[in-house]
C-alpha angles and dihedrals in degrees: 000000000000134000097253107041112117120231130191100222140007127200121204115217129011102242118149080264097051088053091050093045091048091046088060098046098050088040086059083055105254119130111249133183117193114205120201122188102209112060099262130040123235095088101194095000098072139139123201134180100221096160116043109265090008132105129204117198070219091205113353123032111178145053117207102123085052099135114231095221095066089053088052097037086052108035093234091173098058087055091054100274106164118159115182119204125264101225122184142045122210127184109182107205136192124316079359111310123150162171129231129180140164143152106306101090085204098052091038081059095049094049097053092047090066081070106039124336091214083055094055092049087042097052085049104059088033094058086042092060092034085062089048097050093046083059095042093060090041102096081052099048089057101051137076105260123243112265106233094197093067124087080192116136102239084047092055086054094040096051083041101046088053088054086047096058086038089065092048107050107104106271102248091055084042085051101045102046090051085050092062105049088059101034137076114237089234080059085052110047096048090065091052105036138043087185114088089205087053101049088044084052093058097029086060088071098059094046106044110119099356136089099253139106122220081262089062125110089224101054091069084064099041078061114049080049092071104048081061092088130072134194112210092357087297100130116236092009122132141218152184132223125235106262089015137265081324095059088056095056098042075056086058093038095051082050093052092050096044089061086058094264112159108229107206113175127175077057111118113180122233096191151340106251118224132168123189089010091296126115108254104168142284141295114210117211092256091067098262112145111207115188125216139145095219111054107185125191117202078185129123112254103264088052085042099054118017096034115043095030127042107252092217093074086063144098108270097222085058095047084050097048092041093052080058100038103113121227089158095170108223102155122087129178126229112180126181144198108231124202088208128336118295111249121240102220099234094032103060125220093319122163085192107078085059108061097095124014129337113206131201108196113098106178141006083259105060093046094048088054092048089052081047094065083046087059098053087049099253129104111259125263105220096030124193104242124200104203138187122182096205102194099065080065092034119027096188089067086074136023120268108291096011132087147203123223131196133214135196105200120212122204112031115130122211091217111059125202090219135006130014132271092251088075106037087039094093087031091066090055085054086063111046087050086047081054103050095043089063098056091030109035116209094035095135094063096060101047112103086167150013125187108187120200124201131192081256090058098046083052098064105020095061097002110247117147132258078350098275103162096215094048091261129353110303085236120152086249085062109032128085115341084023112047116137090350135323116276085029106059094098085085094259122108127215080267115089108232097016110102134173129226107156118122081265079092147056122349089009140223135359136054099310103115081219101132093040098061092036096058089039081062095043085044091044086046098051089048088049090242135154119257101246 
């Protein structure tokens, strides 16, 4: 490409949601280049083979929010996409206690009930209403959200038309919804459960990747985020790509590419060029100047907007949300090379009770005294893990016999009390193998390799700030008509020709492609252009 080739659009970072958006883009006929600045796209939805013969899913390491849409719209399956179901749960307990779940609903009651027979009933007709509820959002998940901050006539009806389909959902998923987005999950829960193993099962999912404990109020609505998704049109069910995260994005890459999108990675961007207040291009930080009329970051809003724009050329309501919009980083990744599976005392050598998520939380207790450890500024040391050993779901991610095994970290805090992250760094991997000793003895001896990941890691390696896995909390202050700030939460910007579509925006984090196909509509619309 030459300096002075004019492109259409230009898409800034090559994220699972930068490649959406840019599919689209190129899909709709304009001619789109997508620069990323490492030398491979994905961003945070890479696979690497660190080890020979063994890949690492390096940051993320499931599917489950990926819109449907986006599959259909793009004809994913057509470019290799295949996703295969994560099937279990398990939730080791104490002196070897357990859960153990999976996808038969009989045999999931039954397993409870050796716990608590209320609890079996309970988790039933919770996870019922908790289905309901995640239909219920999902019109609302898939469209560009109202803007509160416009006295506009489309934006009266829309705002109107939301309170509308509020009033007539049924009363107990009203209810319910409402409940948790004011609600911690531990509130919640007690309401629900008698068993401690039970309650820690369902609390892990409104705590994973925020700063928050099971007793915060955020951690009702971080929740109820996660039940959004569905894998196979099972609502709140989870899967994995073949090849990993990374598969999926070569998938979004090859369709890219197939629209007649130009991929250019090793191309790290210096700033957004704009004359007269209007978008006019890019400047990489070699020097190269490439023009277009439509700019797009799939950056998270601090790189959006104070980084690759002068703030000062911004509203100065936006500059002042976005100094208080939280990213606070608590997640780290440990993952590690396994010569077999580990063996859960009571369980036998099963392959089995690996083939989903393996938790490690098993009370209240024990999560409230990790996010502890978060509060005084220092990792926790006895962090909940939310595992997932891949190669039991997908045998080529680890030669035959060995395994990887992934590992989501909580709580681990960007900012440290004392010391850097250079030195707890490995620390941190200590302790996760010290953790998971203790629930799978003889863990050590498996492990070949470990590769731990911490928030300052995930900050410069892909670029997310502070390292928050999801572009900034999913809280109620940042999610919806707020993110990333009110007035600018319809995927523009207050400069004409510079959008956003990283999960920074609308509907939020994780591996949905959601962003990326809403701000391709609000940029086709602007241009006057056909939906492809």
């Amino acid at each position: 490409m030459t300096k002075d080739r004019m492109l259409d659009a230009i898409v800034i970072g090559g994220g699972h949601n930068g490649l959406v958006n840019a599919c689209y883009l190129a899909r709709a006929g304009l001619r789109t280049v997508l620069l990323e600045r490492r030398p491979l796209v994905g961003g945070a939805t890479i696979t690497e083979e660190l080890v020979p013969g063994y890949h690492f899913t390096t940051f993320s390491y499931a599917i489950s929010l990926l819109r449907p849409e986006v599959v259909h719209e793009l004809g994913l399956v057509e470019h290799g996409l295949m996703t295969m179901p994560l099937t279990t749960t398990f939730q080791p307990g104490w002196n070897g206690e357990h859960l153990l779940l999976g996808a038969d609903s009989w045999e999931n009651f039954h397993e409870i009930a050796r716990h608590s027979p209320s609890d079996a009933e309970a988790a039933r007709d919770l996870g019922r209403l908790l289905a309901r509820c995640s239909r219920a959002l999902k019109p609302w998940v898939d469209r560009i959200p109202p803007d509160i901050t416009s006295d506009a006539p489309e934006e009266l009806a829309a705002r109107a038309e939301l309170q509308e389909y509020a009033d007539r959902l049924a009363p107990d998923v009203r209810e319910m919804i409402e409940r948790m987005m004011a609600s911690s999950a531990a509130e919640i829960l007690d309401e629900w459960f008698e068993t401690d193993l039970v309650k820690a099962m369902y609390a892990s999912s409104g705590i994973i990747g925020s700063r928050c404990s099971p007793h915060s109020v955020e951690s009702g609505l971080v929740w109820l985020f996660h039940k959004l998704g569905d894998y196979d049109g099972v609502p709140g069910q989870w899967g994995f790509h073949k090849g990993g995260n990374g598969g999926f994005s070569q998938v979004l890459a090859r369709a890219f590419e197939a629209a007649g999108g130009e991929i250019r990675t090793d191309a790290p961007v210096a700033r957004v060029l704009y004359g007269d207040g209007v978008a006019e291009g890019v400047e990489l930080e070699d020097g190269t100047v490439l023009r277009a009329g439509t700019v797009v970051s799939a950056l998270d809003p601090r790189q959006t907007f104070t980084r690759l724009v002068d703030p000062a050329d911004l509203p100065t309501d936006l500059v002042t949300h976005l100094r208080e919009y939280r990213f606070q980083g608590t997640a780290a990744k440990v993952n590690f090379a396994l010569s077999e599976l580990p063996v859960f005392p009571t369980l036998g050598r099963r392959e089995d009770i690996f083939r989903g998520f393996t938790n490690i939380g098993p009370s209240i207790g024990y999560l409230e005294e990790a996010f502890a450890d978060c509060r005084a500024g220092r990792f926790s040391r006895r962090p909940f893990l939310d595992c997932c050993v891949q190669s039991t779901v997908d045998p080529d991610m680890a030669p035959p016999g060995s395994h990887v095994m992934s590992c989501f970290v909580m709580y681990a805090p960007y900012h440290l009390a004392e010391g850097s992250w250079s030195e707890e760094g490995p620390r941190l991997a200590d302790t996760v193998e010290e953790t998971l000793e203790e629930f799978f003895p003889g863990f050590r001896d498996l492990v070949i390799h470990r590769e731990v990941v911490t928030p300052l890691d995930i900050e410069r390696t892909i670029g997310l700030s502070e390292g928050n896995i999801f572009a900034g909390e999913l809280f109620a202050s940042q999610l919806f008509l707020h993110r990333p700030a009110p007035g600018w939460n319809q995927y523009a910007t207050p400069i004409p020709g510079y959008y956003q579509c990283g999960s920074g925006t609308h509907p939020g984090g994780c591996v949905t492609g959601g962003p990326g196909r809403l701000a391709a509509r609000r940029i086709l619309a602007d241009r006057a252009l056909p939906l492809p």
